[in-house]
FIKOLZA-1660 file (N, C-alpha, C; in steps of 0.1 Angstrom, whole numbers, plus 5000, padded with zeros to 4 digits):
% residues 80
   i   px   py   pz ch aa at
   1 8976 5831 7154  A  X  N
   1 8984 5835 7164  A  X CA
   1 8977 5843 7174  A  X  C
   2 8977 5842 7186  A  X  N
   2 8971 5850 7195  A  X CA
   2 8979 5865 7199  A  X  C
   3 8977 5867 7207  A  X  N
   3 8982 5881 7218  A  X CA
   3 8989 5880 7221  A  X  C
   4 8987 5866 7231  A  X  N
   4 9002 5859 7240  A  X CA
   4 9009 5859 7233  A  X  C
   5 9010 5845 7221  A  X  N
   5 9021 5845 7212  A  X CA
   5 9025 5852 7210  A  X  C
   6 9020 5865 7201  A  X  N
   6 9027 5872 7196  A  X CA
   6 9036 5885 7206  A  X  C
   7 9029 5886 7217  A  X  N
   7 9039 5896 7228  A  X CA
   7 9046 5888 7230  A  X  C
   8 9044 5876 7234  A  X  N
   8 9058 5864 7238  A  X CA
   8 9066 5865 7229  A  X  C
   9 9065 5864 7214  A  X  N
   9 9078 5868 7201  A  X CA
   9 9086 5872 7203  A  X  C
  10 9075 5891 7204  A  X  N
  10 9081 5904 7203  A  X CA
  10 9088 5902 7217  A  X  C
  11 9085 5898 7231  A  X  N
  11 9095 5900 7244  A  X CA
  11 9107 5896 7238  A  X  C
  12 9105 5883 7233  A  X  N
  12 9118 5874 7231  A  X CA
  12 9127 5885 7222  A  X  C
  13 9121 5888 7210  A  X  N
  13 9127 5896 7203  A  X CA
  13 9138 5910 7211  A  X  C
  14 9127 5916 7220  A  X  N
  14 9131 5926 7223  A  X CA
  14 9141 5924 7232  A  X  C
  15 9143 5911 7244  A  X  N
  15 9151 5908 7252  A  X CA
  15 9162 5904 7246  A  X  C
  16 9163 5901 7237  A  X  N
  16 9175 5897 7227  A  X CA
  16 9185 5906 7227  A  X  C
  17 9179 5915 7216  A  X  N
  17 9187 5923 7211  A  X CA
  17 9190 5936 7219  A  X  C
  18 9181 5940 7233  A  X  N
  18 9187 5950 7243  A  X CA
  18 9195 5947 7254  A  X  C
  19 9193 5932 7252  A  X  N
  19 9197 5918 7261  A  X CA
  19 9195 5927 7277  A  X  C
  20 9180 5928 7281  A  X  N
  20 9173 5930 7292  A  X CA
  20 9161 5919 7297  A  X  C
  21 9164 5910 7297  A  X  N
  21 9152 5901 7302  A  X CA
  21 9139 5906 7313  A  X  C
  22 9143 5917 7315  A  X  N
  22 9129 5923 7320  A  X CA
  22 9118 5929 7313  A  X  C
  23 9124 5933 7300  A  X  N
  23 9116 5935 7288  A  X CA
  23 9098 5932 7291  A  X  C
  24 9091 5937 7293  A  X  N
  24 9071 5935 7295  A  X CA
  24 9068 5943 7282  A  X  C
  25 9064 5940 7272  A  X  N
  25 9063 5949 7261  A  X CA
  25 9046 5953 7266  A  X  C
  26 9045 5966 7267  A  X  N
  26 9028 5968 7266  A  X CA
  26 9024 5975 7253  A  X  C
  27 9015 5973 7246  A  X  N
  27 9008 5983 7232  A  X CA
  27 9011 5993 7233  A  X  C
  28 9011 6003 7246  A  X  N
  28 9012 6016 7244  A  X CA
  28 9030 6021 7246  A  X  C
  29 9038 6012 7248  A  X  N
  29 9047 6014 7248  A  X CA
  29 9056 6025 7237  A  X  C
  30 9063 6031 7236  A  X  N
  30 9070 6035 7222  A  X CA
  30 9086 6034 7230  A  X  C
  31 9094 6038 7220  A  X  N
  31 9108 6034 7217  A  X CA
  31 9113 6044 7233  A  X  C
  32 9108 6054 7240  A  X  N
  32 9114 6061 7249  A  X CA
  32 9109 6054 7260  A  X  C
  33 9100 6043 7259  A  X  N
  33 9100 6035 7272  A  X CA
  33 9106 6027 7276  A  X  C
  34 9118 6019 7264  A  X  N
  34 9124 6014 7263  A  X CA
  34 9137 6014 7263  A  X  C
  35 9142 6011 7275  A  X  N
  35 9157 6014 7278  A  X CA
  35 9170 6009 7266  A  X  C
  36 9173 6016 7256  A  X  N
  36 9183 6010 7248  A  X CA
  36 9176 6009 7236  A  X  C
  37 9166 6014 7231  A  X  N
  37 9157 6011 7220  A  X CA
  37 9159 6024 7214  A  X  C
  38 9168 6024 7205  A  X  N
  38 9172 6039 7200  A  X CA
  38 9177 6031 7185  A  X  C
  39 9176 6036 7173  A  X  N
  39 9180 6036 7161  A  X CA
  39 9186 6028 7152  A  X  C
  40 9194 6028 7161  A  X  N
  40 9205 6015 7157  A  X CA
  40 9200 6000 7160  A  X  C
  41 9193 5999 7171  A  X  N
  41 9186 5986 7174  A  X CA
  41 9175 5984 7173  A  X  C
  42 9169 5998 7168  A  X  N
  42 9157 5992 7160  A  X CA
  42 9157 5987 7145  A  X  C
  43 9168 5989 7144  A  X  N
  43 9168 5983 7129  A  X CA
  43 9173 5968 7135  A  X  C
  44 9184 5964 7142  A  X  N
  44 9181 5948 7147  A  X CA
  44 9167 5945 7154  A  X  C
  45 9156 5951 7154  A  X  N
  45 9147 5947 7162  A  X CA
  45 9137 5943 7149  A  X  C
  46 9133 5955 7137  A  X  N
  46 9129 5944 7129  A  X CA
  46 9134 5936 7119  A  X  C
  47 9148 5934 7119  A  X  N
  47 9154 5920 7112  A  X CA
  47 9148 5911 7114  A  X  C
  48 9151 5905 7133  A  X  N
  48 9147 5897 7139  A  X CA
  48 9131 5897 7139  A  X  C
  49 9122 5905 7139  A  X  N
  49 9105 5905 7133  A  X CA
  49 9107 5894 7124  A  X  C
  50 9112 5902 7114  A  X  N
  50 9110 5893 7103  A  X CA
  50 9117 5881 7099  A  X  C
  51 9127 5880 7106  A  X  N
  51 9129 5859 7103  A  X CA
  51 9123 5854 7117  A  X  C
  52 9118 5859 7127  A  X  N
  52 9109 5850 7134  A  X CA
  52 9094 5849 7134  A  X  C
  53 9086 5862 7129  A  X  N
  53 9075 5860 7121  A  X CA
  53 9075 5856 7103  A  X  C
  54 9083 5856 7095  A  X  N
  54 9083 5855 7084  A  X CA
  54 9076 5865 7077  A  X  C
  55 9078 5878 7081  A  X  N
  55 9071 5886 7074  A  X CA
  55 9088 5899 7066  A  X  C
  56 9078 5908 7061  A  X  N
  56 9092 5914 7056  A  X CA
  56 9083 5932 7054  A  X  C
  57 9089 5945 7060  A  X  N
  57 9084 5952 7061  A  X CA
  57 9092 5961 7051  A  X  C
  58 9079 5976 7048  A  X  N
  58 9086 5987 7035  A  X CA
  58 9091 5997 7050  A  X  C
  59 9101 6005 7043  A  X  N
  59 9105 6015 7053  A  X CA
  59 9092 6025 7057  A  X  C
  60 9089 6024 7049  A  X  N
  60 9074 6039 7050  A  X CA
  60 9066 6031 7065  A  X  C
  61 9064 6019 7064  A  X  N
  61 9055 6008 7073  A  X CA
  61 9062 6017 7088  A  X  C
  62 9071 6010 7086  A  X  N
  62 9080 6014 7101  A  X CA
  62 9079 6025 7105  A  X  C
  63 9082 6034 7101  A  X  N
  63 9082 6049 7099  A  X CA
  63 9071 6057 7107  A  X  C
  64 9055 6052 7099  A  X  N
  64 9047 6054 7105  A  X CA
  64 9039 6047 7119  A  X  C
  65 9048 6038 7126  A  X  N
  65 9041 6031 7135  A  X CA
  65 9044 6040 7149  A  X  C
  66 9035 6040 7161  A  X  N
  66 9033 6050 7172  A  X CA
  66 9042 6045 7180  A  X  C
  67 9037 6029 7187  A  X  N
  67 9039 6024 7193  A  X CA
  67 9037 6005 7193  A  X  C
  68 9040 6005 7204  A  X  N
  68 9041 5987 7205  A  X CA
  68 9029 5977 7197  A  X  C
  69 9021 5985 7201  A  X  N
  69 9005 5976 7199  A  X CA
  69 9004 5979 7184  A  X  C
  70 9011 5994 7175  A  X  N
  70 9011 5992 7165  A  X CA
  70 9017 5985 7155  A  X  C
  71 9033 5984 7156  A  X  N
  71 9038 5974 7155  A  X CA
  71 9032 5955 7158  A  X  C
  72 9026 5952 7166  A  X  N
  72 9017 5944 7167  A  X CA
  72 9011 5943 7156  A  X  C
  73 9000 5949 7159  A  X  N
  73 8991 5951 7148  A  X CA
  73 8995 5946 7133  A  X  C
  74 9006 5954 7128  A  X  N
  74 9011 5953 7117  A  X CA
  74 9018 5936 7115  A  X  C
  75 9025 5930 7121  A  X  N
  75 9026 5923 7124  A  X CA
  75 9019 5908 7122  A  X  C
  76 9007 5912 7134  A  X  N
  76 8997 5902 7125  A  X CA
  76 8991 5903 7112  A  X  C
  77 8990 5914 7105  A  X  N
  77 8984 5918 7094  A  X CA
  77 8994 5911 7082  A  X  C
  78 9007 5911 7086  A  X  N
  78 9013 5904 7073  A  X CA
  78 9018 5892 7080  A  X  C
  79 9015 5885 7085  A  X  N
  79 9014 5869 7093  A  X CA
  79 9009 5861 7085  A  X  C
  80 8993 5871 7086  A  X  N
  80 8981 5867 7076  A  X CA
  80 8980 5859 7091  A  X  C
% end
């Protein structure tokens, strides 16, 4: 999976569930750049992660991620 792909996912993902189609996810992003990205929808944000990449995350994972590119990161790491 590339870059694109996978920012293209995560936009889809993210436009979804804040239902903002303006959504540009950048790496360095975190949850306060993100209009509506507060607690409650981050937990619908990685549901949808994981039945559209097929991956499945531990709470500790989440927990410690910064920002966007991190979550990426992780992402592709359990893609494989």
């Amino acid at each position: 999976m590339t870059d694109a792909e996978l920012y293209a996912g995560l936009n889809a993902i993210f436009r979804q569930v804040l239902g903002d189609d303006q959504i540009d996810l950048k790496p360095s992003m975190t949850a306060e750049d993100v209009e509506g990205w507060d607690s409650m929808n981050h937990i619908f944000i990685v549901v949808e992660i994981e039945k559209r990449f097929g991956v499945k995350f531990q709470a500790a994972e989440m927990e410690e991620l910064k920002d966007v590119g991190e979550l990426a990161a992780l992402v592709r790491e359990k893609a494989g």
